[in-house]
N, C-alpha and C positions, 0 to 999 in steps of 0.2 A: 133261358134261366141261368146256363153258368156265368154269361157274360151279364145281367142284372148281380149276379151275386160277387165277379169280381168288378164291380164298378167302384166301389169303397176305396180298395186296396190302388186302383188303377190312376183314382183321382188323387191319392196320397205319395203315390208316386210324383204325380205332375206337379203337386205342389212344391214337392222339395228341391226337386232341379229347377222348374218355376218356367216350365215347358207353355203351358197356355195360363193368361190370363183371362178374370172376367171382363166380360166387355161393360164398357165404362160407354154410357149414350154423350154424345154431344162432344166429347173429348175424341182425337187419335190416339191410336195406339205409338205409345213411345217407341224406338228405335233401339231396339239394343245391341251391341256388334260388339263382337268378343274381345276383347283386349290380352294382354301377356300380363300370366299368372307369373306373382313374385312369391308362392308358399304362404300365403297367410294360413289362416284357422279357417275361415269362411270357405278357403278356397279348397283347402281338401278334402273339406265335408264336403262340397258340392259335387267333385271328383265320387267321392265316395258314394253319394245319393246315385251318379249317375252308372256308376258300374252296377248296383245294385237294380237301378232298373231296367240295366241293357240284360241282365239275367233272369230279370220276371221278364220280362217280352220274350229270352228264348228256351224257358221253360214252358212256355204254348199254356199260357193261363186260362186262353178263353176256349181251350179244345180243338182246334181248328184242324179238321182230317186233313183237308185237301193240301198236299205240301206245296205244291208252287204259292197256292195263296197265302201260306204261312211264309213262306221264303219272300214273299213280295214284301208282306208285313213289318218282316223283321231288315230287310234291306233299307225298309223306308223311316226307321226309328233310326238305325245306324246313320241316314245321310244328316237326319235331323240333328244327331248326336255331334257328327264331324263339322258340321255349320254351327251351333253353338258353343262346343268347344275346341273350336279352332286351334288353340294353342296349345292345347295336351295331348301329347305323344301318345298315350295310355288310350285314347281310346279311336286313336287314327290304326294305331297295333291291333285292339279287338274286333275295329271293323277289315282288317287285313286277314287274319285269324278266321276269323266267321265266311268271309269270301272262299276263302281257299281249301276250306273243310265240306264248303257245299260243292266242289268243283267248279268258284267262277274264276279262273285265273284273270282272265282281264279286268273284273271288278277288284280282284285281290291288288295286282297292279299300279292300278289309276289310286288307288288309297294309300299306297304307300307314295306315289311318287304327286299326290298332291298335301300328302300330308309332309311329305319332306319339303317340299314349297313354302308354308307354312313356318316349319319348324328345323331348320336349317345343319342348327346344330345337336340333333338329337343327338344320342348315338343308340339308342333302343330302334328308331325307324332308320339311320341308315345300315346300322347291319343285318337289321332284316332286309333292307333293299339291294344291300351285296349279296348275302345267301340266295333271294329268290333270282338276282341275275349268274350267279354261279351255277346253279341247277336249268337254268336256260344251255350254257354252256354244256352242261353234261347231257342236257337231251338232244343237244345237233350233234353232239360227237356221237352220240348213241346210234343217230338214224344212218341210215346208209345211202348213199352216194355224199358225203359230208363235205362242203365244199373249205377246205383249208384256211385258204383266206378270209372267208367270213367267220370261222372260230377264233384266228387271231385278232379280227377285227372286234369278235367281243370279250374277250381277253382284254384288248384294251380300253373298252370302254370301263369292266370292272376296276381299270387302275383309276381309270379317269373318276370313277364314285370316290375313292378313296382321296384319293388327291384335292376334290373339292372338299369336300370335309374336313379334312387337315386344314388345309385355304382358309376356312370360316373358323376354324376354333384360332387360329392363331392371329386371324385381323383382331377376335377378342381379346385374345393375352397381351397382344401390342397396343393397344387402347388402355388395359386396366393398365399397364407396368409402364404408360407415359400418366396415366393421374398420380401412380406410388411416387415416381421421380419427381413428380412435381410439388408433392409433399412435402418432400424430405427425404424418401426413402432409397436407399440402395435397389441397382438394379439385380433382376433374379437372371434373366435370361444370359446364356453362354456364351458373351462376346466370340472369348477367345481363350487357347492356353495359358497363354501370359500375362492374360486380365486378369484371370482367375488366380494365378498361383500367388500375383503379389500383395494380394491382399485389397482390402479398402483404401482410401487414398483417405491422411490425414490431415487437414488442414491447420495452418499454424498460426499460434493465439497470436490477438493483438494486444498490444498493450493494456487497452483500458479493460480487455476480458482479464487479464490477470489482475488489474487492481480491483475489479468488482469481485472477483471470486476471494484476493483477501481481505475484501469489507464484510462481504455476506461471514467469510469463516467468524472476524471478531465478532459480527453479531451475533452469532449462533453461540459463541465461547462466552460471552456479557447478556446472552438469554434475551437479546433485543430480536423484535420480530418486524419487519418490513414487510405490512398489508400488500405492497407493489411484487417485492420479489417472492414473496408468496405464492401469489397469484399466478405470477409469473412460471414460477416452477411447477405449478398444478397444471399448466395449461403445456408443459414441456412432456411430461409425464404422461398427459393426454394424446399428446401429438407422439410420444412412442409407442404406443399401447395401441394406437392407432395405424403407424405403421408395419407392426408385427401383425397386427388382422391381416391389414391388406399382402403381406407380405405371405402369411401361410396360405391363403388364397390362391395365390401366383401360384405359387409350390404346389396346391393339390391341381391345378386347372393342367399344370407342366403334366404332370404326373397323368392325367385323365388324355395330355396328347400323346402322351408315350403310349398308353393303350391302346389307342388307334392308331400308330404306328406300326406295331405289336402284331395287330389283326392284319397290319395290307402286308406285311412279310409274308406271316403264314399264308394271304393269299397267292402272293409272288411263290411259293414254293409249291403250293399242291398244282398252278397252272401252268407254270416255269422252269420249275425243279431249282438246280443250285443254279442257272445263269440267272434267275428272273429274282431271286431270291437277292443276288448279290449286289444288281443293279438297283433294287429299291434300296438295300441298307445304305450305297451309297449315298443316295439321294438325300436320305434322312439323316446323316449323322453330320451333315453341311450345317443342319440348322442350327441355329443357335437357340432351339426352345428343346433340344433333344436332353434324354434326359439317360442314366444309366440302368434302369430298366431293358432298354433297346438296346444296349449294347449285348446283356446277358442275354436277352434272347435270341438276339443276333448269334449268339455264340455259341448257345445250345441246338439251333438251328442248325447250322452250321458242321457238329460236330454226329448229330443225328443222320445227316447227309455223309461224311465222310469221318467217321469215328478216328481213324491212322490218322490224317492228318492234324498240320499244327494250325489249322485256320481260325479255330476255336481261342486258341493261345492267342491269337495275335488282334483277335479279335477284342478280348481282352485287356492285352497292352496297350492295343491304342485308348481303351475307354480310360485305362490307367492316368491318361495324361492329364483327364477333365475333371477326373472323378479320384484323386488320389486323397483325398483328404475326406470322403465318403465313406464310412467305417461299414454300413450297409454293403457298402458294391466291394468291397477289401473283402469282408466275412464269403460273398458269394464266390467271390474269385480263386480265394483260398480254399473253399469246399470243392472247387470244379477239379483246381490242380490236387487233392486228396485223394478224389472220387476214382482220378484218372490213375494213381498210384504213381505221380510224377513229384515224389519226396525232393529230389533237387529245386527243381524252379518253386515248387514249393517253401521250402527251404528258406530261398532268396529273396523271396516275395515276404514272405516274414519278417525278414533281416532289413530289409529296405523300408518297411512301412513302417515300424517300431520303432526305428530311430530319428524318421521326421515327424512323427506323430506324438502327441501328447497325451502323457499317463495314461489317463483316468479316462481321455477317448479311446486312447487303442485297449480298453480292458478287453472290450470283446472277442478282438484279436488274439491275445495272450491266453484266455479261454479257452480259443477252439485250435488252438496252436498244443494247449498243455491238453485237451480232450484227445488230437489226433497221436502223441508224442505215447500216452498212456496202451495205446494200442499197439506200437512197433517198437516202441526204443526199451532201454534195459533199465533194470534200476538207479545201476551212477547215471547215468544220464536224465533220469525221474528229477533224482536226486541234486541235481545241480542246474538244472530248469530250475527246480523250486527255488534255488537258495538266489537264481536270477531273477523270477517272480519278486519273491518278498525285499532285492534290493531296490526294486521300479515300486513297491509298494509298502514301504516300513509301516507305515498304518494299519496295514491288515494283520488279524491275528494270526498266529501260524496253524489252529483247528482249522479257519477255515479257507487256509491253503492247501490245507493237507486234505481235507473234504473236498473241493476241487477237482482234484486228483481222478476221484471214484464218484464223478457226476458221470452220467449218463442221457443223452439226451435234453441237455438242458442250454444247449448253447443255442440261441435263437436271438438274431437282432431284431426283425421286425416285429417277431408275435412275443409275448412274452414268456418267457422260462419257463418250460411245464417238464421238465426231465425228472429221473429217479435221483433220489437224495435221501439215502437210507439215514445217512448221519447224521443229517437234519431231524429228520421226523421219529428216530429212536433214540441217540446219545444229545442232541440238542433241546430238547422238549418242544420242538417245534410242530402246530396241528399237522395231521395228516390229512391228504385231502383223499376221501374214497370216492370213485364213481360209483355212480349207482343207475339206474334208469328212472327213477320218478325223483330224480335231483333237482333241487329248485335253479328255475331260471338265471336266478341273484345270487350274487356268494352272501351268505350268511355275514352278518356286521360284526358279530363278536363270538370269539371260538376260546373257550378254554383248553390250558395247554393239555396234552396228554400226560400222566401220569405212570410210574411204575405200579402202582397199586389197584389198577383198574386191571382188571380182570379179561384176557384175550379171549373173547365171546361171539367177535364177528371174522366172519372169513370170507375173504376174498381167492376163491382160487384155491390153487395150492399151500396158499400163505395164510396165516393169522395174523390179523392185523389187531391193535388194542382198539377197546368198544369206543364205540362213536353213536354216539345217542342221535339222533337227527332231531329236530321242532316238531312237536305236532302240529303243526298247521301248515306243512310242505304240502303244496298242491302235484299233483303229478301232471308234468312233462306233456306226458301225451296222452290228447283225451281219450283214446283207448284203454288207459286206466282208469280215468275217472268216474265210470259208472260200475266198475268192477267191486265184488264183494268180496270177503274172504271165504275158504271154505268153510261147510258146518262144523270141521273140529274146530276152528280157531274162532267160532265166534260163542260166547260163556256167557251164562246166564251173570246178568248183574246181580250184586249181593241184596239187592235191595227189593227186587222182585223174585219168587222164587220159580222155579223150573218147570216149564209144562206136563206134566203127566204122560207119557208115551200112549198113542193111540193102541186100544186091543186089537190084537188079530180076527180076521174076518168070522173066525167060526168059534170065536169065541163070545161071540156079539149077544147070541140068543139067548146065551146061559146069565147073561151082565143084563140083559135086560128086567127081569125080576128081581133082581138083588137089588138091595136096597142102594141107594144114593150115601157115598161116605162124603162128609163135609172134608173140605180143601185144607190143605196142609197147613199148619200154622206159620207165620210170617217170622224168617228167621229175628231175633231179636238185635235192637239194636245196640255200638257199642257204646258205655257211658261217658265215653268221651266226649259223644259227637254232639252238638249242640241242635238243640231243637229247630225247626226252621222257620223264621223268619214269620212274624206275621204281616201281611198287607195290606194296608189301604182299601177302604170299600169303594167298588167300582172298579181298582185296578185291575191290567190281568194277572194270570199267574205266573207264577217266574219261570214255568219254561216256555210259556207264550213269549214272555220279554227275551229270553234268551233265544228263541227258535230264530228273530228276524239277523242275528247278530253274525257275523261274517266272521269265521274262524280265522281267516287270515287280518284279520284289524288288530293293527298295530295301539295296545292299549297304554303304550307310554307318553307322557303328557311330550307337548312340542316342545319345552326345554330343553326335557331332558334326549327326544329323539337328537335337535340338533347338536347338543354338546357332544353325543357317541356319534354323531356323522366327522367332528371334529376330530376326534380322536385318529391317533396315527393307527397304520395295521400291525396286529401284534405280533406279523411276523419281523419288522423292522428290530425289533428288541433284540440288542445278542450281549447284552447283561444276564449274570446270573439269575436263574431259576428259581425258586424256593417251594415248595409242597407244602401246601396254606391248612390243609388238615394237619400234619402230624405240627406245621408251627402252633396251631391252636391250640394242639394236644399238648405238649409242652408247655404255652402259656400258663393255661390251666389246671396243671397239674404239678407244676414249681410250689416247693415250699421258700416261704417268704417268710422270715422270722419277724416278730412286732420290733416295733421300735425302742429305745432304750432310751427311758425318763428318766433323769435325774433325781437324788436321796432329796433333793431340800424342797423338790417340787411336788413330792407325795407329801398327799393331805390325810391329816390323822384319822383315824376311825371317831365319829362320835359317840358321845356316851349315850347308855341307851333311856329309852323316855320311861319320865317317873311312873311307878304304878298308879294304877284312877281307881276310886271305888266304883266298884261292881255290883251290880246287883245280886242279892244273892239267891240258892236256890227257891223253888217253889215250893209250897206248905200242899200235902196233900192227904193232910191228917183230916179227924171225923169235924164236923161242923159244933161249934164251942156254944153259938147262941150268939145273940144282939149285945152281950158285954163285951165287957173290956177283953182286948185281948191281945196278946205279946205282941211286942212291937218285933215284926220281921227285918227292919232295916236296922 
């Protein structure tokens, strides 16, 4: 019976992944062999259909007591799973996961190391496949009579995991950064010191580029347009636009080797300690795809192992030499020598980077130079930072140098600025932002400013902060709120229904049963403001049927106007005067404004008044005279 009643559910399944077909007479069945997924739409739903069925299969829909026959069941969906989708790491992982929670280690195993066959360059399947051979490691050292050399020996085959992996992501990077160069584009990977410091190499015009570029200027100054160089330019503009893809590309994929990088240190160090540790960073900082990431960890590593020492330092300097113009790895270098209270090289490292680096790059430097100076040095010394600040920066106001000053926690390269900034969010009028637990997901589009006139009603903490209204339609966070009620004081009768009658007490019951029945409270009245409601259409529903299906969170701004406020800059950009839009009203409309002042020759005379008309005069309600003659009443 249960397996007839999940037969529905079962075959709704198979359609979606498209696991069996029906059979077709007189035709073969087509062939179908998994190919490499590029992310489409199609493909993550199918992904998605199949996780969802790999969880009814091991939710045991059809009841099945006997576990082995359950475990065969579900080993045998997982194989069918792994042969269909051959190139999705995601579920070469779940059947790895499912193996090794039933106790099969060798099935656990063979799934990761044919799903890594497969799928070469995961990095979801091979760090799981360095973890589960690191725990091999630590269960022969475990055992006893442990033979030495076969633990070194697997020691080194974990390096050997790593090492392939590295091998494959970078045959990739060298592949994509010979199609960039062949484009057009600049190489990303790190020749050398001296490649890198000199810059791009710029090639020098020829002649006839100088004369087209003073043809194209006259034509542009005489409003002539040239369909060819037009074109031309649109199709130049395309080929940059195009390079900068490929070119951020490069950069994250760099970035994605550094990570694994990253991970075979820390393995070099829990199997190693500082020799096994030192011997990889070497290895890896030869390459020319290394990136400064690896050196900071290099160097945290490093100083974790031997805190006294300067290996950390130097670890550092050398990355200095790649990465000097890397405002990222300057800010991390500088907090390490802070952290360490080594204010001299500190110091020096400031003094050096500031003066080959430019402005508006090194701000973040200058930041966290005047963040650390705030906490040891004295006021003249405050005091004449700033006035070297504001000479690197004449553009800046001097509020908000002087606000700078008394940031806290705001100096951050990679993530963005989330520190205290009282001066902002009280003397600037700039929003506040509160945390809260049922905060939306999305930052709110448009925030008006805070005011002195609102009223300190919400508090945070120890502190009052000014009211901050939220939307009604914030969904909460975590659906652990969202079936949650308020308590009975806080929920009030609407004014429009009136209030339940309180149930009587139990032994008051028999005396209320013979009492007469009083009729229901009259319905508070309504006010005459409010306008009657709406009459409807016969056959439609009612209007809280219409409104019941309507989704509190539906954005009811027509598409104009949503995309013109998506255009709009952030209002915290603004650092023009403020102005208080109520008390401006107030004033508006409450200015005496005298009339205007008409000239003596343009008033016009009073006219004379109109002739008198004969009138009727009054009514005769004297005795009746008879059918003669009688006075004429006009």
């Amino acid at each position: 019976m249960t397996a007839r009643m999940k037969k529905t559910e079962l075959a709704e399944h198979h359609k979606r992944i498209g696991l069996f077909h029906p059979p077709v007479y007189d035709h073969k069945a087509p062939i179908e062999l998994p190919i490499p997924p590029v992310l489409r739409s199609e493909e993550r739903a199918l992904l998605a259909n199949w996780r969802k069925y790999l969880e009814f299969e091991e939710s045991n829909p059809l009841g099945i007591e006997e576990k082995s026959m359950l475990a065969a069941r579900i080993m045998a969906v997982y194989r069918k799973g792994v042969i269909k989708m051959r190139f999705y790491p995601e579920i070469w992982y779940l059947a790895y996961l499912w193996a090794q929670s039933m106790g099969k280690g060798d099935d656990a195993h063979t799934f990761l190391k044919n799903g890594l066959d497969a799928n070469s360059t995961s990095f979801l399947l091979n760090f799981a496949y360095s973890e589960l051979h690191e725990q091999s490691i630590l269960n022969l050292q475990a055992t006893a009579n442990a033979d030495p050399k076969k633990i070194e020996e697997k020691k080194a085959e974990g390096h050997e995991i790593y090492k392939k992996f590295v091998a494959n992501l970078k045959i990739e990077l060298d592949r994509l950064e010979e199609l960039h160069i062949a484009e057009g584009g600049n190489p990303v990977s790190q020749q050398s010191g001296q490649t890198q410091n000199q810059g791009p190499m710029v090639p020098a015009q020829n002649v006839i580029e100088l004369e087209d570029d003073i043809t194209q200027k006259e034509n542009e100054f005489y409003g002539i347009v040239d369909p060819a160089a037009a074109e031309a330019k649109e199709r130049e503009l395309e080929r940059e636009r195009e390079n900068e893809r490929r070119e951020a590309i490069l950069v994250a994929k760099r970035v994605e080797l550094g990570q694994v990088n990253i991970a075979w240190m820390r393995y070099a160090k829990r199997v190693g300690q500082s020799a096994g540790l030192r011997n990889v960073f070497k290895e890896i900082r030869a390459d020319k795809w290394v990136c400064w990431q690896v050196f900071e960890s290099a160097a945290l590593l490093e100083h974790q192992i031997s805190p006294t020492a300067d290996v950390a330092a130097k670890i550092f300097e050398l990355g200095l030499r790649f990465f000097s113009s890397d405002v990222d790895y300057v800010v991390r270098y500088l907090n390490f020598l802070i952290n360490k209270c080594d204010e001299a090289n500190a110091r020096a490292l400031f003094e050096r980077i500031v003066v080959s680096m430019e402005a508006e790059k090194a701000r973040p430097i200058w930041q966290r130079w005047l963040s650390y100076q705030m906490s040891i040095a004295d006021l003249p010394t405050l005091q004449k930072l700033d006035k070297r600040i504001a000479d690197t920066y004449p553009k800046d106001r001097a509020m908000k140098l002087f606000a700078q000053r008394y940031l806290y926690l705001g100096i951050e390269v990679v993530a963005p600025p989330s520190g205290i900034d009282a001066i902002a969010s009280h003397d600037l009028q700039t929003p506040l932002k509160i945390p809260s637990v049922v905060a939306p997901p999305h930052p709110t589009p448009v925030q008006a400013p805070l005011t002195s006139q609102q009223p300190p009603n919400v508090s945070n903490g120890s502190h009052v902060y000014p009211s901050y209204n939220p939307p009604p339609t914030i969904a909460p966070s975590n659906p652990a709120f969202a079936n949650a009620r308020p308590p009975p004081a806080a929920r009030m009768a609407s004014p429009l229904q009136p209030p339940k009658r309180p149930l009587p007490e139990p032994d008051a019951l028999s005396s209320q049963k013979r009492a007469r029945r009083s009729p229901p409270p009259p319905a508070p009245p309504q006010r005459r403001q409010q306008p009657p409601p709406p009459s409807r259409r016969w056959g439609s529903p009612q209007r809280d049927d219409r409104r019941r299906g309507r989704s509190p969170d539906r954005n009811m701004s027509p598409p104009a106007l949503a995309w013109f406020i998506s255009q709009l800059p952030n209002p915290r950009a603004y650092d023009g005067p403020v102005f208080n839009i109520d008390e401006f009203l107030k004033i508006i409309s409450n200015v005496a404004v005298p009339p205007p002042s008409v000239p003596h020759d343009r008033i016009r005379s009073r006219s004379p008044p109109p002739p008198a008309r004969n009138t009727r005069g009054p009514p005769d309600y004297g005795p009746y005279q008879g059918p003669g003659p009688r006075p004429r009443r006009y």
